[in-house]
N, C-alpha and C positions, 0 to 999 in steps of 0.2 A: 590234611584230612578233607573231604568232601564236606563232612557236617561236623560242625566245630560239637564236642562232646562236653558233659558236666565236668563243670572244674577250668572248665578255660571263662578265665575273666568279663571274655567280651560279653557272651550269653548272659551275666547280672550285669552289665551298663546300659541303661538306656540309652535308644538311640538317637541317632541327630536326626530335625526334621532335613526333608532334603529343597535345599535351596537351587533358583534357577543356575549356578555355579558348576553346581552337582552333575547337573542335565550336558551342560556345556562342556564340564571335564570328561561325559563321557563311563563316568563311575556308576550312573543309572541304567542303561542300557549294557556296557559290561556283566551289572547284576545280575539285570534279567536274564540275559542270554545263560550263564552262568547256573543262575537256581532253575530254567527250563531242562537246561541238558541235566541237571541232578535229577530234577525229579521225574524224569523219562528214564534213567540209567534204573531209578529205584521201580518204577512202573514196569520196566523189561523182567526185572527181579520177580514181582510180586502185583498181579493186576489191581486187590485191592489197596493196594498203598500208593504212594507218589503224589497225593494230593493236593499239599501244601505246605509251605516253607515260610522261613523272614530269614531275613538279610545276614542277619546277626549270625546265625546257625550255618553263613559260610563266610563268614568271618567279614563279615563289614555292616560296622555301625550304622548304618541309615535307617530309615521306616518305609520300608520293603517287605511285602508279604507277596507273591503271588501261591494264586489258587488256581486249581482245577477242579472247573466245572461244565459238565457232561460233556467233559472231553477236551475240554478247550479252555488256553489259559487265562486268565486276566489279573492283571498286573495292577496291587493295589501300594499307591503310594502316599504317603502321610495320612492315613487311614485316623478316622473317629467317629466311635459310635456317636450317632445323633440321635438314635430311636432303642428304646429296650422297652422290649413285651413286660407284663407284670407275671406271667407263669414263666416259670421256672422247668427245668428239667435235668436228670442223673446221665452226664456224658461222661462213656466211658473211655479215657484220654489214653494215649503213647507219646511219645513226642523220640524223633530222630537224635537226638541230642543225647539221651538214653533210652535206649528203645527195647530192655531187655522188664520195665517195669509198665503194669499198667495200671492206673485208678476213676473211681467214679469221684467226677467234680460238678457241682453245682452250676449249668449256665442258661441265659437267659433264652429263651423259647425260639425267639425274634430278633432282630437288632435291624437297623437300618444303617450302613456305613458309608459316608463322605469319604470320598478321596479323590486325588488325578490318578487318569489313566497314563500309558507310556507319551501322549501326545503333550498332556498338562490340561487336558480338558478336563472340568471337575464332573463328578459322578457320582450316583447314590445306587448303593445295591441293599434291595433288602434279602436278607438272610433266614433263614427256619430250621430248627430242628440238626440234621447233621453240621450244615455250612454255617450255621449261628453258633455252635460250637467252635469249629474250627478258626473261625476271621476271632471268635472270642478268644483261642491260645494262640493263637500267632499272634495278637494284638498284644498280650502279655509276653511274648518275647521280645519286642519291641519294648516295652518298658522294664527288662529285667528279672522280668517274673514268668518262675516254671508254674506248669500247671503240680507238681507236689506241694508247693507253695498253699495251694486252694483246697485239697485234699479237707474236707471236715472227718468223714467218716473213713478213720485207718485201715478199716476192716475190710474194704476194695482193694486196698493195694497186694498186686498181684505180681510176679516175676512172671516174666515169658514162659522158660523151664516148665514152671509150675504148670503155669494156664494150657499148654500146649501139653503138660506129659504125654496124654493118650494119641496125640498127634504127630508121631516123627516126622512123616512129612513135611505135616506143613513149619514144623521147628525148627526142620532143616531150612527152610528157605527163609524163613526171620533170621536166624543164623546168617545167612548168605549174605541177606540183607545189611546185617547189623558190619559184615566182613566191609563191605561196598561201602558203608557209610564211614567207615573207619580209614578206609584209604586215600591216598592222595590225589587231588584233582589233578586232572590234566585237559588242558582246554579242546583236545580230542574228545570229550566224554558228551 
């Protein structure tokens, strides 16, 4: 599978920091290249999605996130929040791992995240609103935890089907989507 799905073990292990070893075997750059061609494959699909990924969700334990942002990706490694805003906000999440469910999860406004880049040069991005959400579930894949997990209010949880009935369309191409994510990588993608 391209996106490791609920039920496969690795997605609840937290994962390994990645050590200068990592860089050397070549296992961190592998990744990268690896979750850019997913999350281009998933973008070809569907211009609003393809945003963001970790490691874990194609199947290797490290603390691997990259993101796209306005277009361009950046590659965020052994990631930690340093900064959380005190407001709060209702983000309404999916995640590729199961992508036929959606809910509103509580996250923080703001964040500012430490990490290396692919060079090992350290960096701080700060975050707002959609992308303080996103570095915040991807960060939790990284430690084992789905955004259901966070879920307070049940009454958000929503199935695709559902949320899209009046939309064949665009069902059809989550659909499509969800086909794509389901299937086997192949280092041509």
């Amino acid at each position: 599978m391209k996106i490791k799905q609920v039920g496969d073990p690795i997605l609840r292990t937290p994962s390994q920091i990645i050590s200068q070893a990592d860089f050397e075997s070549g296992i961190v750059a592998s990744s990268i290249q690896k979750m850019h061609a997913i999350l281009n494959g998933i973008k070809s699909i569907s211009d609003e999605n393809g945003n963001a990924l970790s490691a874990p969700q194609v199947g290797v334990s490290i603390r691997l996130i990259v993101l796209r942002i306005d277009g361009e990706f950046i590659n965020i490694i052994n990631p930690r929040i340093i900064e959380r805003s005190e407001s709060t906000f209702m983000f309404e999440e999916e995640c590729f791992s199961f992508y036929n469910i959606r809910a509103k999860v509580k996250r923080y406004q703001s964040v500012v995240v430490s990490f290396l880049d692919e060079k090992q040069l350290e960096q701080r991005l700060k975050m707002e609103g959609e992308f303080s959400g996103l570095i915040q579930h991807e960060i939790d894949h990284l430690n084992g935890i789905f955004f259901l997990d966070k879920v307070e209010d049940k009454s958000t949880l929503v199935s695709i089907d559902y949320l899209l009935r009046d939309e064949p369309e665009r069902l059809k191409v989550v659909k499509s989507l969800c086909d794509y994510m389901a299937s086997d990588y192949m280092a041509s993608d």
